[in-house]
N, C-alpha and C positions, 0 to 999 in steps of 0.2 A: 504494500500500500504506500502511496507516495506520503512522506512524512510531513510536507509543506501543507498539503492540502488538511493531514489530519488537525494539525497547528491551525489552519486559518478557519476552521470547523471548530474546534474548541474554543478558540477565542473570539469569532463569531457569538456563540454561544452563550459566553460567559460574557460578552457586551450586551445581551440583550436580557440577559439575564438579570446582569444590574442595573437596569433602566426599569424593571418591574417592581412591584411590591415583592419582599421576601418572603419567600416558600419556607412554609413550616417543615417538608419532607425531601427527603435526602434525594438527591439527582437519581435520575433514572437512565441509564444508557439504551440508546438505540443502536442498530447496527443496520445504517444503508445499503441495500448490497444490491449492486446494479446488472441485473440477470435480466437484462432485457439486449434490444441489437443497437443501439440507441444509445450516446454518450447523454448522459446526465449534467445536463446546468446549472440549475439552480435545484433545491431542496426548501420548503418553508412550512412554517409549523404553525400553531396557537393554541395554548392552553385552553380548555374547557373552559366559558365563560367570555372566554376574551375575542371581540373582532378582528383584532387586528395579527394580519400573520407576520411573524417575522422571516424574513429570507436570508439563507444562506447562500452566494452568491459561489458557485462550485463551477464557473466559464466565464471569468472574468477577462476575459483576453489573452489567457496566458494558459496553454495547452495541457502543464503540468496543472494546474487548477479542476479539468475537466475531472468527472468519474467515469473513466470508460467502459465498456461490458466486460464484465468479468471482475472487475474491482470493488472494493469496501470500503465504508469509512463510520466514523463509530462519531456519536453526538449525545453532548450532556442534555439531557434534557428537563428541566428546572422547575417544576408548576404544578407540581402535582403529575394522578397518572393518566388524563386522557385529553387526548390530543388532536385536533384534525391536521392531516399532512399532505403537504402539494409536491409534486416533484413533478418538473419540466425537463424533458427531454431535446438535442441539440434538433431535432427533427421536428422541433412544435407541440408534439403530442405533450400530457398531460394526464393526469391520475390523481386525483384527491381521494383523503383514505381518510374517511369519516371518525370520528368514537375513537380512535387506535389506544387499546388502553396498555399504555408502556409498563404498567406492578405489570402485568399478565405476559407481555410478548414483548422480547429482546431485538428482533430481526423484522424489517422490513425490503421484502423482494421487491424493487419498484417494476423490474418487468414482470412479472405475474401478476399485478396489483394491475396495473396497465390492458392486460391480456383478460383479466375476469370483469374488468370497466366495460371494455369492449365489449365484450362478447353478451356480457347481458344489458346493453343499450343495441345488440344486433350490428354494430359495426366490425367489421373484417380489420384482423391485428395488422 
């Protein structure tokens, strides 16, 4: 896993984290894992309650930044445990993962999340 990207994902992370009100419960790690055909750009979150999602800018210009198929990257995630998640794909496509409740599940597949979107809205992956 590129160590620059894990860096700017954590610290990402923990900038947005201290712009919040303090979470009573201890960080919850996720683990992005980009099993789709599709490099991954951005990543963006919101705690339960909260409108506003924050993004993690993962194609900033700079090609070691992308996550490309087959790669990981691991994210604090600060707010408690349920979460709605966006991840954009270098291709346009898109995938929001409603509820995602992180006490419960460690790992999020963004191509499979992407592949069960599709397929039950009837669009071809």
């Amino acid at each position: 896993m590129n160590k620059h990207l894990l860096r700017l994902l954590t610290l990402s992370c923990c900038a947005a984290s201290a712009a919040a009100p303090a979470a009573s419960s201890p960080p919850h790690y996720l683990t992005v894992v980009n099993d789709g055909q599709a490099t991954i750009r951005t990543f963006e979150f919101k705690p339960e309650g909260i409108n506003k999602w924050e993004a993690i800018d993962v194609g900033d210009q700079r090609s070691s930044s992308d996550l490309h198929p087959g790669e990981s990257v691991q994210v604090a995630l600060r707010h408690g445990c349920v979460y709605d998640l966006r991840v954009t794909f270098a291709d346009q496509r898109s995938v929001t993962v409603t509820e995602f409740n992180a006490c419960k599940a460690s790992t999020l597949h963004a191509g499979h999340a992407l592949r069960m979107a599709r397929a039950q809205s009837g669009r071809p992956d």
